[in-house]
C-alpha positions in Angstrom: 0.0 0.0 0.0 1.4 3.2 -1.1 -0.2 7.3 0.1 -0.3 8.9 -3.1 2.0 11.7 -2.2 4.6 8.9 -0.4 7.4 9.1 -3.1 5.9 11.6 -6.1 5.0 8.5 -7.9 1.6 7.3 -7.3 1.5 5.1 -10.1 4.3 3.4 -8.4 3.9 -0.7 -6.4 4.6 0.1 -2.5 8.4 -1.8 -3.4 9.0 0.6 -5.9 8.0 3.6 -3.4 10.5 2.0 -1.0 13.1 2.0 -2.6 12.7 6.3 -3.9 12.6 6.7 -0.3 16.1 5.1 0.6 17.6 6.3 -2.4 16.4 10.0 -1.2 16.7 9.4 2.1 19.9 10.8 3.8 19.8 9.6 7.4 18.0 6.5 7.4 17.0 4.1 10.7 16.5 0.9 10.7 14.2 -0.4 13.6 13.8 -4.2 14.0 12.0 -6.9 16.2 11.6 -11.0 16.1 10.9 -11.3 12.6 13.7 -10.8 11.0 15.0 -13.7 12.8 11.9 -16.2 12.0 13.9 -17.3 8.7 17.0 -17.9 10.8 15.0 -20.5 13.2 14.7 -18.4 16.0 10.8 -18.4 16.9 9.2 -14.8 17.4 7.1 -14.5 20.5 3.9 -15.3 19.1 4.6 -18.6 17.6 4.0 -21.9 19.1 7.2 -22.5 20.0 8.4 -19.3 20.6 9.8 -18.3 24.2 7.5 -17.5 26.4 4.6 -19.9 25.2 6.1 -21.8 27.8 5.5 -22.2 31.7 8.8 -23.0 32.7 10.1 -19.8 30.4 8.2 -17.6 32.5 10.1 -19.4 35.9 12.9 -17.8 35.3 12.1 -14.2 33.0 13.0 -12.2 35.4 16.8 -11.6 37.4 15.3 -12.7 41.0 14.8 -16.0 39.4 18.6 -16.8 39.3 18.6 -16.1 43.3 15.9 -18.5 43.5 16.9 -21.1 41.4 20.4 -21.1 40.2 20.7 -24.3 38.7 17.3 -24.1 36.7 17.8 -20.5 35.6 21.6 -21.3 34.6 20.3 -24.5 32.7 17.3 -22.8 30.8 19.2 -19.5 29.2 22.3 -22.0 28.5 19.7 -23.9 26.3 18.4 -20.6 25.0 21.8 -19.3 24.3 23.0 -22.3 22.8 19.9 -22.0 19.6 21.4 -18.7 19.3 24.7 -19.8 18.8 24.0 -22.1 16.5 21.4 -19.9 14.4 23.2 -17.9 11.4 22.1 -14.2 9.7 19.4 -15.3 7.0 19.4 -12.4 3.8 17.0 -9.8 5.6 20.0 -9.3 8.2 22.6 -9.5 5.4 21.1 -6.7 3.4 20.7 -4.5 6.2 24.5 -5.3 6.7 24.4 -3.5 3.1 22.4 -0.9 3.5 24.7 0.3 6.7 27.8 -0.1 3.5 26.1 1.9 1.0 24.9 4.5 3.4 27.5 4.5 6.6 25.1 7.0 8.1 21.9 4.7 8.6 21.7 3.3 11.9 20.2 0.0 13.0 18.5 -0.5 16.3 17.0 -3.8 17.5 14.8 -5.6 19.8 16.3 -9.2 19.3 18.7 -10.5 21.5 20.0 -12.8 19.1 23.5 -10.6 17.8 22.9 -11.6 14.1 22.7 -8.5 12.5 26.5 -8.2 14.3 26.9 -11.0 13.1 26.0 -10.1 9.4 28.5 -7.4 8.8 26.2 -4.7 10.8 28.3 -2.1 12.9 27.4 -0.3 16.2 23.8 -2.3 16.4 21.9 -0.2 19.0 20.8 -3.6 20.9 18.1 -2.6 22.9 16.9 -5.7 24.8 20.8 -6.4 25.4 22.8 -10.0 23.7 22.2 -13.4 24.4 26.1 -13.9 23.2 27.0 -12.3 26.4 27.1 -13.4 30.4 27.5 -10.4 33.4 27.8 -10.8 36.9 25.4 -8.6 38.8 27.2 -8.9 41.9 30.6 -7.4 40.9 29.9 -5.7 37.1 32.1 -7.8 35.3 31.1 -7.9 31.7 34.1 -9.5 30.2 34.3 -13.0 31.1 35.5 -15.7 31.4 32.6 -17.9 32.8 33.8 -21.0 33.5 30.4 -23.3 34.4 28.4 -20.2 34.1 30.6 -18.7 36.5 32.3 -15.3 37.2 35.7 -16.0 38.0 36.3 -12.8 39.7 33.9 -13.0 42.1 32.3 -16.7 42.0 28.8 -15.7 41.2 26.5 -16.8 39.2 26.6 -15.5 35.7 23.1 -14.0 34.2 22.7 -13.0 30.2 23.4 -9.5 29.3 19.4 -9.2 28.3 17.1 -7.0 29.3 14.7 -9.2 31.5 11.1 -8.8 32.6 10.9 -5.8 35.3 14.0 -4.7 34.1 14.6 -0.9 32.8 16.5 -1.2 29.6 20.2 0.7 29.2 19.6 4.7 29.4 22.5 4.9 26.9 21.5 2.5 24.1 17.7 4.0 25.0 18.7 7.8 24.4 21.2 7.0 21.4 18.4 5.1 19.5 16.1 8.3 20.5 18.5 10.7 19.4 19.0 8.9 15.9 15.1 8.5 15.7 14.8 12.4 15.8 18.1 12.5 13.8 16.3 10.6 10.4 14.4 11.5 7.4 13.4 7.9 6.8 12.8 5.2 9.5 11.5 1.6 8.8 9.7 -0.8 11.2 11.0 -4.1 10.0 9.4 -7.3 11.7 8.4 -5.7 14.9 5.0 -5.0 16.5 6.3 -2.0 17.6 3.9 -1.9 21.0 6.0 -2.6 24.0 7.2 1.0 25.2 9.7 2.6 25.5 10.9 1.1 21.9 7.8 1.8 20.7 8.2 5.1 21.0 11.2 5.2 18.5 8.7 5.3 15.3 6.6 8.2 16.9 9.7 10.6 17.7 11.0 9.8 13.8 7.4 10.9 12.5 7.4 14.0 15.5 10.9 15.3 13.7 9.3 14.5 10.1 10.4 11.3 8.9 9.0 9.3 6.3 7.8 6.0 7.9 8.0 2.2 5.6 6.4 -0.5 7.9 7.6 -3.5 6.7 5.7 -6.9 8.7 4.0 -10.0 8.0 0.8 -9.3 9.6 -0.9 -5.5 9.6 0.1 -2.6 12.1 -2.8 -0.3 12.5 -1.0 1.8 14.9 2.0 2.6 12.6 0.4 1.5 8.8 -1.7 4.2 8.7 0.7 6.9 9.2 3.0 5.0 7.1 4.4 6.7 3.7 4.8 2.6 2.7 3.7 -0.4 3.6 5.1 -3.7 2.5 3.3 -6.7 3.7 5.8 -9.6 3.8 8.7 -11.5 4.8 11.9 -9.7 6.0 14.1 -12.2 4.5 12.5 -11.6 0.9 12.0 -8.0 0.6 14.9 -6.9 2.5 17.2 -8.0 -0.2 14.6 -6.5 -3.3 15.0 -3.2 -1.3 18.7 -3.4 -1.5 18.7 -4.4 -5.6 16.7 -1.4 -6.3 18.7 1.1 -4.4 21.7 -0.3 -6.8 19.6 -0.8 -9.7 19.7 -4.4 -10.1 
């Protein structure tokens, strides 16, 4: 779905908007949730299998729940971590890898904890919800390692995920720096995210406050963003993504 005054071309197919936008688009953000990741076989949250389907996921979603049970919380984000280990950047994260080499000022901020847009070539990823590729000790700050057995060897703690955690405020740095590049584009894109859990949410709103041209890009609709959107492209990440990139080059 493209607004007839998105790009100067109505005629235009809502792919074809897109991509006028990025190629006019000087500062551009790139705003992502679970999924991107879907094609990579890491479940978003509202499929079967994803996370927190699960009663024993919600045992240990918050930090308390490693005081109460370190053995069970040590054992269930190990398993967690270790699907993220093994998964692998699919094309959607690949060609935003791209985007970020043909225009070193676009910035890409994420909800997923996952590290595969890092992974895929992508530099400075504003990680919002933290890394699953990364242990801390709460009781003495150490952020470095090693974790031996899930352990901080400074201290002898137990090790927790570097995630963002239910009840938990996410980092006021990564937080202001994705607001601050938010306000700082002309275009933003929504790309496999709901975009409804606050404060990220707001992200989208403070882009469209400065006036930024918005692209929602999602398998199902987003009648909180579509409607304000300049284009809508209803789809998978890992498809589109890459058609985005070949017509900002002209392939």
């Amino acid at each position: 779905m493209t607004r007839p005054d998105a790009t100067g071309i109505p005629s235009s197919s809502p792919l074809e908007s897109a991509v006028a936008l990025l190629r006019g688009a000087r500062r551009i953000v790139v705003f992502s949730g679970a999924g991107l990741s879907r094609a990579s076989g890491i479940p978003t949250y509202r499929d079967a299998d994803g996370l927190w389907k699960s009663q024993n996921a919600l045992q240990f979603a918050h930090a308390e729940d490693l005081k109460r049970d370190p053995a069970g919380f040590t054992k269930f984000w190990a398993r967690r971590m270790a699907v993220v280990e093994s998964a692998a950047p699919n094309p959607g994260h690949r060609a935003l890898a791209q985007l970020q080499r043909l225009r070193p000022a676009t910035r890409l901020i994420t909800q997923n904890v996952d590290g595969l847009l890092t992974q895929a070539g992508g530099l400075d990823v504003l990680e919002l919800h933290g890394s699953l590729r990364r242990w801390r000790c709460d009781h003495c700050g150490n952020r470095s390692g090693p974790w031996p057995f899930h352990r901080c060897l400074r201290c002898g703690s137990h090790a927790r995920p570097d995630v963002v955690m239910f009840g938990e405020m996410l980092n006021p740095g990564v937080l202001l720096e994705a607001q601050v590049a938010a306000q700082e584009s002309d275009l933003f894109l929504v790309v496999g995210s709901t975009a409804i859990v606050y404060p990220a949410a707001e992200l989208p709103e403070l882009a469209m406050a400065r006036g930024s041209r918005l692209v929602t890009l999602n398998l199902e609709p987003l009648p909180h963003l579509d409607d304000a959107a300049a284009v809508v492209l209803r789809g998978a990440s890992e498809d589109l993504l890459p058609r985005l990139l070949a017509g900002m080059m002209g392939a």
